[in-house]
PDB file of N, CA, C, O and CB in Angstrom:
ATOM      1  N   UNK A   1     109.991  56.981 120.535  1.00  0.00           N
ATOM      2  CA  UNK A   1     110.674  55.721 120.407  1.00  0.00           C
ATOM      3  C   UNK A   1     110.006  54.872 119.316  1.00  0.00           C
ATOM      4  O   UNK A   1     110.682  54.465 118.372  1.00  0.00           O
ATOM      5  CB  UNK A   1     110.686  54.980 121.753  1.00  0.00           C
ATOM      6  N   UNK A   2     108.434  54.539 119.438  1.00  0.00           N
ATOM      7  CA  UNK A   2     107.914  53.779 118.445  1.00  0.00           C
ATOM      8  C   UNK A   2     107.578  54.849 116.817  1.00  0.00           C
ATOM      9  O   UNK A   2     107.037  54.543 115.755  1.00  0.00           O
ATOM     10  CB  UNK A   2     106.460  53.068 119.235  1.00  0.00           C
ATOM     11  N   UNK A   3     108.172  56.089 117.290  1.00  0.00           N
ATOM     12  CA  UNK A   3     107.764  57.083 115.977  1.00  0.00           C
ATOM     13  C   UNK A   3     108.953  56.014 114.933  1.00  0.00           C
ATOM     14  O   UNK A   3     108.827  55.296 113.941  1.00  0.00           O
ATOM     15  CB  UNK A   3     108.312  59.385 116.230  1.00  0.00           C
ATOM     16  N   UNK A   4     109.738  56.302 115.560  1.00  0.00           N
ATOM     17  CA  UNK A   4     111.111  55.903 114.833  1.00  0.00           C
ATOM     18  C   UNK A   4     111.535  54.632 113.924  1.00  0.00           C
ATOM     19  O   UNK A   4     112.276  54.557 112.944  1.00  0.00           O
ATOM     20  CB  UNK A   4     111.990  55.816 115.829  1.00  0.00           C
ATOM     21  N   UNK A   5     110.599  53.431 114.794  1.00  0.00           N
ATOM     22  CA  UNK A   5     110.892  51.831 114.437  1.00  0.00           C
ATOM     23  C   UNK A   5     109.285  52.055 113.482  1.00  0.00           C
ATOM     24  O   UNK A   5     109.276  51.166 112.630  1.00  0.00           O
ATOM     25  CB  UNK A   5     110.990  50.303 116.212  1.00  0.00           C
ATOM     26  N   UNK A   6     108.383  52.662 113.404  1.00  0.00           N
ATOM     27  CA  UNK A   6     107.155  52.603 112.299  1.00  0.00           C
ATOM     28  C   UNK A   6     107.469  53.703 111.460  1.00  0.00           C
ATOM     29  O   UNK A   6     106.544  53.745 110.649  1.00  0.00           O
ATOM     30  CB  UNK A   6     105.551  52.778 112.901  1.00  0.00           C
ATOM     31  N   UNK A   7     108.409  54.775 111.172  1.00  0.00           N
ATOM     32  CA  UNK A   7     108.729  55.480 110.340  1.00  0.00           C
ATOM     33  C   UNK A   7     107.900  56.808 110.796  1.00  0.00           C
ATOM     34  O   UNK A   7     108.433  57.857 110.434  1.00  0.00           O
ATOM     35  CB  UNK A   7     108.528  54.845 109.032  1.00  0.00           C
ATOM     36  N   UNK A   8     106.815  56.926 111.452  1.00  0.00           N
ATOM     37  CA  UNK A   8     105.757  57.884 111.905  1.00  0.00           C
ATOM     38  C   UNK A   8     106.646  59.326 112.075  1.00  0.00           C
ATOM     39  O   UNK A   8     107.830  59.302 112.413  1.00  0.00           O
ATOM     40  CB  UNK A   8     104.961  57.309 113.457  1.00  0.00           C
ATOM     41  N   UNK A   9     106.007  60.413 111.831  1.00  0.00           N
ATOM     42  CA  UNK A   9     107.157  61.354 111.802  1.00  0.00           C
ATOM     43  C   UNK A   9     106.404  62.517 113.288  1.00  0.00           C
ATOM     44  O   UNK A   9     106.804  63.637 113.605  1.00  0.00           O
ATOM     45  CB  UNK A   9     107.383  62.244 109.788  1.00  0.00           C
ATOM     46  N   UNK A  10     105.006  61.537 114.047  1.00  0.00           N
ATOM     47  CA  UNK A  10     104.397  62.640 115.035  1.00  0.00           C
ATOM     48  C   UNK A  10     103.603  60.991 115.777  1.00  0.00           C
ATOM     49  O   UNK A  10     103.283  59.910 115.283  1.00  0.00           O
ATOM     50  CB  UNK A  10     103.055  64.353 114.098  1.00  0.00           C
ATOM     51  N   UNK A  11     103.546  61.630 117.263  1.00  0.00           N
ATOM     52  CA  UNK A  11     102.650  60.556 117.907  1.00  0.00           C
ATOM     53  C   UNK A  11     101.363  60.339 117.549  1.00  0.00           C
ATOM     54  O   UNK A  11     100.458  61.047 117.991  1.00  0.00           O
ATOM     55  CB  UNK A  11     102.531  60.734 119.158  1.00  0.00           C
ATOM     56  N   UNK A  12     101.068  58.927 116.371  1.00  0.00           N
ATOM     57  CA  UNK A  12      99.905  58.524 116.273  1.00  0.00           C
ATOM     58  C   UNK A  12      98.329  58.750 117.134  1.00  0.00           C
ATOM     59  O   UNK A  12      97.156  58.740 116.759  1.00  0.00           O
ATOM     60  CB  UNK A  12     100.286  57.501 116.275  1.00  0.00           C
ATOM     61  N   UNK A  13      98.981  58.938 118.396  1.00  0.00           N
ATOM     62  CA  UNK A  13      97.231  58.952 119.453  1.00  0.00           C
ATOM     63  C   UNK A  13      97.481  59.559 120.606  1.00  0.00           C
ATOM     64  O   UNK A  13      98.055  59.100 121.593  1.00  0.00           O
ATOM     65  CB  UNK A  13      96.466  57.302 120.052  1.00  0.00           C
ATOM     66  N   UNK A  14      96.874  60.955 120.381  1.00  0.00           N
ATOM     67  CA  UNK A  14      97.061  61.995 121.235  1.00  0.00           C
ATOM     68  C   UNK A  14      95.705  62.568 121.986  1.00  0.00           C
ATOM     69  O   UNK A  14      94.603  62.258 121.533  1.00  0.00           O
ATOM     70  CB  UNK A  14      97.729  63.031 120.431  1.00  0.00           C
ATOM     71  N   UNK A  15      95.821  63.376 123.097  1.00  0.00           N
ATOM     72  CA  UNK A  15      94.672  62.820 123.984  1.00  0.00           C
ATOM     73  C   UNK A  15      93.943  64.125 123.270  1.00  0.00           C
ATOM     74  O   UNK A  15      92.790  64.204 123.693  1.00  0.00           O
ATOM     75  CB  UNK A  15      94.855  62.654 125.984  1.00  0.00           C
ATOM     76  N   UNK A  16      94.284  65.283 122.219  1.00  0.00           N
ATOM     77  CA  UNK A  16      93.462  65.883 121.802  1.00  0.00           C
ATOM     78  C   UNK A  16      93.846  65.834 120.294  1.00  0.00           C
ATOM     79  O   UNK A  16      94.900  65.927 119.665  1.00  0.00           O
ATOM     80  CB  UNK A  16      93.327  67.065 122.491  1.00  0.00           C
ATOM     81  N   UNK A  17      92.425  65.634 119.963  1.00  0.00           N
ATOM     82  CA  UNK A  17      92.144  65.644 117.710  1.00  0.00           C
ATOM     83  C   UNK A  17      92.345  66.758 117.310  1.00  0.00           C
ATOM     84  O   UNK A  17      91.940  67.865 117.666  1.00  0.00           O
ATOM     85  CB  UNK A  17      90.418  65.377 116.830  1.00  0.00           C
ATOM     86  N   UNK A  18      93.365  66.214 116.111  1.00  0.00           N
ATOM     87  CA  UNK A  18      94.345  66.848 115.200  1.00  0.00           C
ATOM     88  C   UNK A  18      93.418  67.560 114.321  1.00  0.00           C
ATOM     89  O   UNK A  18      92.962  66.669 113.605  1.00  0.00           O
ATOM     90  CB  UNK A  18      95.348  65.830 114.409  1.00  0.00           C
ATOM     91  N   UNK A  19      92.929  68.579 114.003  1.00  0.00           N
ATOM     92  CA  UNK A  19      91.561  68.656 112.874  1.00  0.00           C
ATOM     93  C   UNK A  19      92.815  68.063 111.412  1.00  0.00           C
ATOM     94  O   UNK A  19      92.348  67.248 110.616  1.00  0.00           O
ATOM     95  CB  UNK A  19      90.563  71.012 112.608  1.00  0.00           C
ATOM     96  N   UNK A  20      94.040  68.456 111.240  1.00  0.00           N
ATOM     97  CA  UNK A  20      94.265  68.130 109.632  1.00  0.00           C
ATOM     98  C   UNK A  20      94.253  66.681 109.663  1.00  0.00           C
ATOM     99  O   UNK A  20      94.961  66.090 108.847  1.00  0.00           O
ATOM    100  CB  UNK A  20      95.762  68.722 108.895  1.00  0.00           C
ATOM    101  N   UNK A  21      93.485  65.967 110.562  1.00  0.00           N
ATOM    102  CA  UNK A  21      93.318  64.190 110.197  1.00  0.00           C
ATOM    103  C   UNK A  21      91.785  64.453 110.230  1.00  0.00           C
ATOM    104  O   UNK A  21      91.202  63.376 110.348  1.00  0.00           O
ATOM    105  CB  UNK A  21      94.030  62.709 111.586  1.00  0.00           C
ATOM    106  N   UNK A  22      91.101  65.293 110.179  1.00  0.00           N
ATOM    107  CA  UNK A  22      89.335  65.202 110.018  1.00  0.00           C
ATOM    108  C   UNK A  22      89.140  64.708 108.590  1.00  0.00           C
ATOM    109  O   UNK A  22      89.762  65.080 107.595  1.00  0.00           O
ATOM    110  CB  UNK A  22      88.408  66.869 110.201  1.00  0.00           C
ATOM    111  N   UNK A  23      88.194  63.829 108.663  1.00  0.00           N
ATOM    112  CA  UNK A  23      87.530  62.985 107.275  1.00  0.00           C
ATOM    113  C   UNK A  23      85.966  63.791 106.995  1.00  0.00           C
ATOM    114  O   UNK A  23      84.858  63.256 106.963  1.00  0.00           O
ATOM    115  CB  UNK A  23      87.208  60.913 107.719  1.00  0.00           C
ATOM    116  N   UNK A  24      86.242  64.941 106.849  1.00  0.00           N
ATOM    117  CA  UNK A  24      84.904  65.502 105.972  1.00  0.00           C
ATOM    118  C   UNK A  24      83.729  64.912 105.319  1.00  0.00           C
ATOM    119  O   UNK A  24      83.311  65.329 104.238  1.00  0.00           O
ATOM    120  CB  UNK A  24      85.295  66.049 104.982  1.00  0.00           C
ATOM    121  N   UNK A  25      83.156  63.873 106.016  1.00  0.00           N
ATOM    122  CA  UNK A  25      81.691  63.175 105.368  1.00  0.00           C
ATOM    123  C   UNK A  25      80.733  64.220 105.206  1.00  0.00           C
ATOM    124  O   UNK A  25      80.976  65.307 105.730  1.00  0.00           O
ATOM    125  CB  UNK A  25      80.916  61.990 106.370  1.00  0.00           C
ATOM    126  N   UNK A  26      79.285  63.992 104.315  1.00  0.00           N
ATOM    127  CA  UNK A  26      78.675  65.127 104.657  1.00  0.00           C
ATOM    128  C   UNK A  26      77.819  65.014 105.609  1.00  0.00           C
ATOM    129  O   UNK A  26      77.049  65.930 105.321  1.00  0.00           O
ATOM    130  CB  UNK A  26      78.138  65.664 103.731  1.00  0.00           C
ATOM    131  N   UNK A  27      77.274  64.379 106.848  1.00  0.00           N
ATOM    132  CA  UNK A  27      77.078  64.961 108.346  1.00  0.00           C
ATOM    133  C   UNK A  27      77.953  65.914 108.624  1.00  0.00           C
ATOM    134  O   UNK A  27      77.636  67.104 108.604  1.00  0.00           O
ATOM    135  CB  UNK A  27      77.232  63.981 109.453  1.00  0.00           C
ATOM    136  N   UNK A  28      79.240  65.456 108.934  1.00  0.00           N
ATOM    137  CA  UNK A  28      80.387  66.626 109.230  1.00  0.00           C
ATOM    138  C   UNK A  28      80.291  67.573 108.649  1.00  0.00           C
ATOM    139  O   UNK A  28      80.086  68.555 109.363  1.00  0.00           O
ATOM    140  CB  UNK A  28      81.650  66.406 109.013  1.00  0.00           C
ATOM    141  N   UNK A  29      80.362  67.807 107.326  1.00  0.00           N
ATOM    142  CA  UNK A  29      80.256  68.760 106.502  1.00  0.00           C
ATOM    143  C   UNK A  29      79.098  69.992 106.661  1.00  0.00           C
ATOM    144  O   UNK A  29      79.272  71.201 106.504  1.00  0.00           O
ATOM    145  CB  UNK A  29      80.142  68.070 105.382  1.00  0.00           C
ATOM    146  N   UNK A  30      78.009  69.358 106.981  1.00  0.00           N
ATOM    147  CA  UNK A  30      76.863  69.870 107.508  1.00  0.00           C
ATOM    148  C   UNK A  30      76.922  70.912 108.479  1.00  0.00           C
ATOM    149  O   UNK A  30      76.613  72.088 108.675  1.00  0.00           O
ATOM    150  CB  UNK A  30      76.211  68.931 107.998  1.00  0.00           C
ATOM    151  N   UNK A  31      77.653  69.577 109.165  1.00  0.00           N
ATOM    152  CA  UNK A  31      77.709  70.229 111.079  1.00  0.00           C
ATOM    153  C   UNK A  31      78.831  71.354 110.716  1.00  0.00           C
ATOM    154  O   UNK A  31      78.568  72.534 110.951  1.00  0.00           O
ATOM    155  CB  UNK A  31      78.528  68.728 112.753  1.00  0.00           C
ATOM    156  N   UNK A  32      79.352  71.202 110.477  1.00  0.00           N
ATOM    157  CA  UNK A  32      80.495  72.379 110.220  1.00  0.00           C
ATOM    158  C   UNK A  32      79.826  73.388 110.066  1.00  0.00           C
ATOM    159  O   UNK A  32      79.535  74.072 111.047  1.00  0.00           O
ATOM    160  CB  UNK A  32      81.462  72.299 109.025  1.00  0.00           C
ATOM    161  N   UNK A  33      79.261  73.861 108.325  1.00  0.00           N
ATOM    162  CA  UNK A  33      78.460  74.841 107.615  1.00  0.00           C
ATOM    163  C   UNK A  33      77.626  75.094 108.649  1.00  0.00           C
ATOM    164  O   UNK A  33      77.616  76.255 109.060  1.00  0.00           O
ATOM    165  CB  UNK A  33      77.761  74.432 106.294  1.00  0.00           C
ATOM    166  N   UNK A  34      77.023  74.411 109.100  1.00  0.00           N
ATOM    167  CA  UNK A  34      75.703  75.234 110.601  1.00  0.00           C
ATOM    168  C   UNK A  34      76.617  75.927 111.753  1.00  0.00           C
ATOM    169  O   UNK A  34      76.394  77.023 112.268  1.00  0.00           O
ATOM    170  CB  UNK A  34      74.513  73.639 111.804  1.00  0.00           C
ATOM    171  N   UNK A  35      77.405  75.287 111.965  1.00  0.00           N
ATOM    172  CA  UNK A  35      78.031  76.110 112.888  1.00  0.00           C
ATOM    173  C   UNK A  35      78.788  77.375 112.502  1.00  0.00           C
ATOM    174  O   UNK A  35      78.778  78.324 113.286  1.00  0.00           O
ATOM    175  CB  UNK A  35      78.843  75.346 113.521  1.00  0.00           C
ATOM    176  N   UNK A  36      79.475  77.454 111.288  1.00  0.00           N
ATOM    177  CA  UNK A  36      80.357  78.458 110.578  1.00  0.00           C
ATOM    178  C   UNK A  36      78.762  79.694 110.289  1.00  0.00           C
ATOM    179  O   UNK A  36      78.948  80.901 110.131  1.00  0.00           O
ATOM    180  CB  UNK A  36      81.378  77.550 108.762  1.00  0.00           C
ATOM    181  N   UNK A  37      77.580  79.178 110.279  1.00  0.00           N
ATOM    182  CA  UNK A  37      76.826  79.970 109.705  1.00  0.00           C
ATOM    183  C   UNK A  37      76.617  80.611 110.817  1.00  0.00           C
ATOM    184  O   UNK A  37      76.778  81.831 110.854  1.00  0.00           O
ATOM    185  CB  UNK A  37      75.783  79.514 108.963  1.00  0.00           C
ATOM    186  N   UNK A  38      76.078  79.638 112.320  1.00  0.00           N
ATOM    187  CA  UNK A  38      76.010  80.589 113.729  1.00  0.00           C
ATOM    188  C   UNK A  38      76.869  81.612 114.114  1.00  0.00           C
ATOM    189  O   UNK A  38      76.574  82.671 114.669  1.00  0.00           O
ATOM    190  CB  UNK A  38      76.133  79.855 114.837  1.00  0.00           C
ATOM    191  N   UNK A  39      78.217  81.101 113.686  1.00  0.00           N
ATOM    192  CA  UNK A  39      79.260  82.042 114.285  1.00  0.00           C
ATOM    193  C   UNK A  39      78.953  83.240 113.555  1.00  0.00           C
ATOM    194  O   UNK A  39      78.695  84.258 114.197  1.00  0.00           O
ATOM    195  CB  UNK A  39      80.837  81.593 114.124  1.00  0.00           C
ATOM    196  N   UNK A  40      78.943  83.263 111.827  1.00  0.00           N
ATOM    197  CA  UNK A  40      78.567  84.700 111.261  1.00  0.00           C
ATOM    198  C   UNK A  40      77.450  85.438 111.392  1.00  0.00           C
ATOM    199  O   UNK A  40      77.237  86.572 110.963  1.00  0.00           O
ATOM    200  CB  UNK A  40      78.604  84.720 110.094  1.00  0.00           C
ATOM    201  N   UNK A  41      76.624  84.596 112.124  1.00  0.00           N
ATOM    202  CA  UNK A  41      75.453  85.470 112.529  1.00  0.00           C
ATOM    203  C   UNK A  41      74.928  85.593 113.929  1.00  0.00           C
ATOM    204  O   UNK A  41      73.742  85.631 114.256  1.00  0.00           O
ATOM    205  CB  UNK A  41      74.388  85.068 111.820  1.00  0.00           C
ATOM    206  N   UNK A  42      76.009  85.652 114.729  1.00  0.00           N
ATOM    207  CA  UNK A  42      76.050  85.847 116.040  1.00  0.00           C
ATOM    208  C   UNK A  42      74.955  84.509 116.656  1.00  0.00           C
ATOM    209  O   UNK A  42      74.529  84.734 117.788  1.00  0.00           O
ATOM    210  CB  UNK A  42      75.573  87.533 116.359  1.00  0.00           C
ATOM    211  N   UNK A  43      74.645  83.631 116.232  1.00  0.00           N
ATOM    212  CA  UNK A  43      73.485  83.180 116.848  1.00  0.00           C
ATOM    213  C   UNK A  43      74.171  81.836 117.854  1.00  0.00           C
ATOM    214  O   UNK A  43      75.276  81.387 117.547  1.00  0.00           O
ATOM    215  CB  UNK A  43      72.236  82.724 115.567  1.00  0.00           C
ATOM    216  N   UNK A  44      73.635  81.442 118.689  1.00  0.00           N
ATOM    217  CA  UNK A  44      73.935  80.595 119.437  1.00  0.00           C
ATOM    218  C   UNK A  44      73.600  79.182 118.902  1.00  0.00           C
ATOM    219  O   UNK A  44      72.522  78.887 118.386  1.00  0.00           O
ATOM    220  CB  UNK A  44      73.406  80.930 120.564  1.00  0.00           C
ATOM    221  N   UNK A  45      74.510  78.448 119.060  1.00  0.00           N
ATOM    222  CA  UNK A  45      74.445  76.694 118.626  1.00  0.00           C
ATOM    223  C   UNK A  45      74.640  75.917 119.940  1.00  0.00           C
ATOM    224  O   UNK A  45      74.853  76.258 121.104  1.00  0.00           O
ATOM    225  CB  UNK A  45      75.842  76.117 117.440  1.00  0.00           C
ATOM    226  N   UNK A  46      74.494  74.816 119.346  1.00  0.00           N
ATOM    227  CA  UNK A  46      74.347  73.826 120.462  1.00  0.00           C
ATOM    228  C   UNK A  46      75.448  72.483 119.957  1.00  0.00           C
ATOM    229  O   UNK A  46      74.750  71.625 119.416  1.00  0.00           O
ATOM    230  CB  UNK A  46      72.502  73.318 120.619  1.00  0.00           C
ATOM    231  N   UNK A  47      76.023  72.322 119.965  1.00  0.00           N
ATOM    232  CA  UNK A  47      76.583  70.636 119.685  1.00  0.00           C
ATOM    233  C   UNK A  47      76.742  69.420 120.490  1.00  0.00           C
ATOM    234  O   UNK A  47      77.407  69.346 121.524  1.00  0.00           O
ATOM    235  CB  UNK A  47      77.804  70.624 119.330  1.00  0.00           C
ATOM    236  N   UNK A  48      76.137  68.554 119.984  1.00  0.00           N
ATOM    237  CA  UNK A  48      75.740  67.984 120.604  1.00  0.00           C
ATOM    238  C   UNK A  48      76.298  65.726 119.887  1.00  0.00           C
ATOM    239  O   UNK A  48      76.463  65.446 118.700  1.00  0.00           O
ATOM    240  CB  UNK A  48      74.158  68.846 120.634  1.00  0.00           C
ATOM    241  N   UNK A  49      76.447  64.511 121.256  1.00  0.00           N
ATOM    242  CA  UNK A  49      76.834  63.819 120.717  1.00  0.00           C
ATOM    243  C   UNK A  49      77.422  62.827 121.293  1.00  0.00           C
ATOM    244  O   UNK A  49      78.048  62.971 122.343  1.00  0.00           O
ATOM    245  CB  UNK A  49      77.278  64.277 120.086  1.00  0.00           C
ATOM    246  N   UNK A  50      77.298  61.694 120.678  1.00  0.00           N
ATOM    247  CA  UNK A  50      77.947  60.685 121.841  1.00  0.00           C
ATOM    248  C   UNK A  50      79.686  60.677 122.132  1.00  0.00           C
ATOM    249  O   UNK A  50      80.544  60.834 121.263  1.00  0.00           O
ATOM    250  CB  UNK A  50      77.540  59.047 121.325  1.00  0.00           C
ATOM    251  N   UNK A  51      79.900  60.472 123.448  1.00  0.00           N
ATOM    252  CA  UNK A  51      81.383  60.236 123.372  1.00  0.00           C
ATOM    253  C   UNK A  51      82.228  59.797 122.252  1.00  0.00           C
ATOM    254  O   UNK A  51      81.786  58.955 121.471  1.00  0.00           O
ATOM    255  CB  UNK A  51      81.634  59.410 124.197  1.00  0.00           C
ATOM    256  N   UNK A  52      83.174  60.194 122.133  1.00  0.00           N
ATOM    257  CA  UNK A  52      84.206  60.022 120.780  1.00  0.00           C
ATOM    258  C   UNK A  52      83.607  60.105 119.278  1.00  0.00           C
ATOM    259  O   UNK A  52      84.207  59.457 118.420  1.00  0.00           O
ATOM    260  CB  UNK A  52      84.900  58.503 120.834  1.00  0.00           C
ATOM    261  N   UNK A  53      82.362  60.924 118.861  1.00  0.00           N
ATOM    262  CA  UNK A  53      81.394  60.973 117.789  1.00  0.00           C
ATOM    263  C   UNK A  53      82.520  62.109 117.259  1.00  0.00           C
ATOM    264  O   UNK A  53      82.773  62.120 116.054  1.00  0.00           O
ATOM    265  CB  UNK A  53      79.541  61.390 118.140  1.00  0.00           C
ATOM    266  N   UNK A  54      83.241  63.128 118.209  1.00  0.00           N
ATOM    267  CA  UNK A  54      84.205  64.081 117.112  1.00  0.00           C
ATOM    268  C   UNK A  54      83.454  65.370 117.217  1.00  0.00           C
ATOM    269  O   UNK A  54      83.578  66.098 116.233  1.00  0.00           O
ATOM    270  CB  UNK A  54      84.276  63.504 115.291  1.00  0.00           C
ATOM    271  N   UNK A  55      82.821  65.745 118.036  1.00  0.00           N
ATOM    272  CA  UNK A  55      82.579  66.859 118.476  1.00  0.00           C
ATOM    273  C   UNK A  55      83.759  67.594 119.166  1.00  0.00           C
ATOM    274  O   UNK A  55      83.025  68.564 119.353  1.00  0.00           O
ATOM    275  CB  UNK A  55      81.544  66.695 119.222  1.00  0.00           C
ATOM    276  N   UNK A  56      84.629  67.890 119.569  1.00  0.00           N
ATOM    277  CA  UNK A  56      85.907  68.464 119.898  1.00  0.00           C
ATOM    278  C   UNK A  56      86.674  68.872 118.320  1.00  0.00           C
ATOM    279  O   UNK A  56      87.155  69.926 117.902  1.00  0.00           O
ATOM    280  CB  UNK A  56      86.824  67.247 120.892  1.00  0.00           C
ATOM    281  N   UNK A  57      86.533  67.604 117.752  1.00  0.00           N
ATOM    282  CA  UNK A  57      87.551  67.199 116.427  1.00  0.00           C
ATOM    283  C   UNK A  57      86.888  68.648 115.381  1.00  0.00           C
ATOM    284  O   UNK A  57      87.433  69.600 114.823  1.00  0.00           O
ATOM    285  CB  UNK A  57      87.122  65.052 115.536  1.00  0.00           C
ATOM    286  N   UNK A  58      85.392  68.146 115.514  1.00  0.00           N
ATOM    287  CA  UNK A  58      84.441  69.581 114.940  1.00  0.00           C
ATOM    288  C   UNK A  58      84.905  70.567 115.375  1.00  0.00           C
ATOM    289  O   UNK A  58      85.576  71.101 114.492  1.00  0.00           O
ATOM    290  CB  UNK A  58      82.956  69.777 115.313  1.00  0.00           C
ATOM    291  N   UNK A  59      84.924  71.296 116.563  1.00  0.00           N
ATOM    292  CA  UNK A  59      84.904  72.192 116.997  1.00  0.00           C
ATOM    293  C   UNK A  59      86.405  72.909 116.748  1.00  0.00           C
ATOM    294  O   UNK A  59      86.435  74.137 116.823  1.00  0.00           O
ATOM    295  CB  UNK A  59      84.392  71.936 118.170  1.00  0.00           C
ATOM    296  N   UNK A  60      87.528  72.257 116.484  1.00  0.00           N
ATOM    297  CA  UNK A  60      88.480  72.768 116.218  1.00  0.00           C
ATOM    298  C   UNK A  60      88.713  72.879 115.033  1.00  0.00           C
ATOM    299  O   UNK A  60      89.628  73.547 114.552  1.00  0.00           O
ATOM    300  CB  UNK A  60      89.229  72.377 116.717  1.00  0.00           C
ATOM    301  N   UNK A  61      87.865  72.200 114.408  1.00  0.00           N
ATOM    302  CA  UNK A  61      88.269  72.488 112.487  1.00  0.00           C
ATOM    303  C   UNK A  61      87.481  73.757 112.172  1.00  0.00           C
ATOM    304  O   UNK A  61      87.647  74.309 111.084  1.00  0.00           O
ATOM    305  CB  UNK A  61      87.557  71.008 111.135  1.00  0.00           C
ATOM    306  N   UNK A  62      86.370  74.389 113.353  1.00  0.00           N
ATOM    307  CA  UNK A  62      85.697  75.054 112.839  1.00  0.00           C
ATOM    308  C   UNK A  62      86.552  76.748 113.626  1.00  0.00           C
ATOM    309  O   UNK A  62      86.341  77.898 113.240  1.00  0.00           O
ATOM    310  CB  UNK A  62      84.040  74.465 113.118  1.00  0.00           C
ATOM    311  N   UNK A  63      87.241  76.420 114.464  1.00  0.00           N
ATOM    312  CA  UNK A  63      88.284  77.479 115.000  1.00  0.00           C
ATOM    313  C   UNK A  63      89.100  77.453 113.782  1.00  0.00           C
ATOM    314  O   UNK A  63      89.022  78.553 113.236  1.00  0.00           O
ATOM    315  CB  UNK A  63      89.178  77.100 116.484  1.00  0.00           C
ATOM    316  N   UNK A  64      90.027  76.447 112.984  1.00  0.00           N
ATOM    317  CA  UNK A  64      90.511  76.855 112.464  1.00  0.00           C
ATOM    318  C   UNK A  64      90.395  77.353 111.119  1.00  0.00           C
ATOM    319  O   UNK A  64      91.341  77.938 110.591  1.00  0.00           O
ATOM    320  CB  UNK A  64      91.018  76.403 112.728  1.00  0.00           C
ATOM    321  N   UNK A  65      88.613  77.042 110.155  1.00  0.00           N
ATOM    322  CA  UNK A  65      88.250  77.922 109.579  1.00  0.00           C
ATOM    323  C   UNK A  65      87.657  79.259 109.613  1.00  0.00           C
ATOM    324  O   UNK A  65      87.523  79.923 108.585  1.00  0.00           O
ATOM    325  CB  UNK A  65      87.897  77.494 109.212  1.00  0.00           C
ATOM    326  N   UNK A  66      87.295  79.674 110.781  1.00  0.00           N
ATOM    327  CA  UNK A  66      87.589  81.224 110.965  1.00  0.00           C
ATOM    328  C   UNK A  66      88.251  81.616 111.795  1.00  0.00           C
ATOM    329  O   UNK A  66      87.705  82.525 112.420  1.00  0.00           O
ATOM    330  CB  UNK A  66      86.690  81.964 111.153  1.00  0.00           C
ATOM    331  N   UNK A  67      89.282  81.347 112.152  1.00  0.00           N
ATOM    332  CA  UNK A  67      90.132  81.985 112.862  1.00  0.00           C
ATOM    333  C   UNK A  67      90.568  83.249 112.595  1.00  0.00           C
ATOM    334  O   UNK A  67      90.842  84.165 113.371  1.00  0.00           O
ATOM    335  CB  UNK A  67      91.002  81.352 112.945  1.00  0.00           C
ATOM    336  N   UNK A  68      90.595  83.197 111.530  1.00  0.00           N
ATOM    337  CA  UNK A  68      91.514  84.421 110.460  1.00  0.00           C
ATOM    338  C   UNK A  68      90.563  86.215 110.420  1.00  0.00           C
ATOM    339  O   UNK A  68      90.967  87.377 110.376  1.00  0.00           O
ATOM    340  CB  UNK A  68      91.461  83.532 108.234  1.00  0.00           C
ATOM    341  N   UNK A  69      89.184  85.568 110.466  1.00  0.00           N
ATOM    342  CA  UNK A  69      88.304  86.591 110.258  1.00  0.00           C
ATOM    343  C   UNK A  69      87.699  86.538 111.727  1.00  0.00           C
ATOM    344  O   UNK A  69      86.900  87.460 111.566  1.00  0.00           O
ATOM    345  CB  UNK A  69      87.262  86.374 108.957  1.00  0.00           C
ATOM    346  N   UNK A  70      87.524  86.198 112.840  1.00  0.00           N
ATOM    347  CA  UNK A  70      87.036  86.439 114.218  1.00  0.00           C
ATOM    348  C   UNK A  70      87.808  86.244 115.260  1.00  0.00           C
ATOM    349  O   UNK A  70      88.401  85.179 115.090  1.00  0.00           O
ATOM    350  CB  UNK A  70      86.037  85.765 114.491  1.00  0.00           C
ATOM    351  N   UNK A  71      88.154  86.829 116.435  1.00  0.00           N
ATOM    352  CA  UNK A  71      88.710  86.484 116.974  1.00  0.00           C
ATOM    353  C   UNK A  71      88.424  85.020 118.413  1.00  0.00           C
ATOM    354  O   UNK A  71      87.404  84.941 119.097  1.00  0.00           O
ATOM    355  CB  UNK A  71      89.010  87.636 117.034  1.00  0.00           C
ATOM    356  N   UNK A  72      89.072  84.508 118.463  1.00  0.00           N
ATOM    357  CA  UNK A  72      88.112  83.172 119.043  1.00  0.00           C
ATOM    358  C   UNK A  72      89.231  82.685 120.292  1.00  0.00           C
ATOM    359  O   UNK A  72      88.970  81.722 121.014  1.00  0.00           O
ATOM    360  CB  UNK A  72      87.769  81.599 117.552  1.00  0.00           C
TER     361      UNK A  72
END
């Protein structure tokens, strides 16, 4: 209903993060590369973080950069 009267073409605020709205700073950027590096080398990570810091938001941008090559 409010997609329609603000022009929005998807619901603005959804109870799980979209990774193609992630803002790549380099912390993030970081955190990403460490984790993309654990996954290729079998090693175990930890993530870690305060409520709404985007640890979920991480964790799915990093499913959807290897998705293709591991199965997850």
């Amino acid at each position: 209903m409010y997609e329609q009267y603000w022009g929005l073409r998807e619901k603005p605020f959804r109870k799980t993060p979209d990774p193609r709205y992630l803002f790549l700073n380099e912390a993030y950027e970081e955190a990403l590369e460490r984790l993309e590096f654990a996954v290729e080398e079998m090693e175990l990570a930890l993530l870690t973080g305060e409520v709404g810091s985007g640890k979920t938001l991480l964790t799915r941008a990093l499913v959807d950069r290897i998705g293709e090559r591991y199965e997850v």
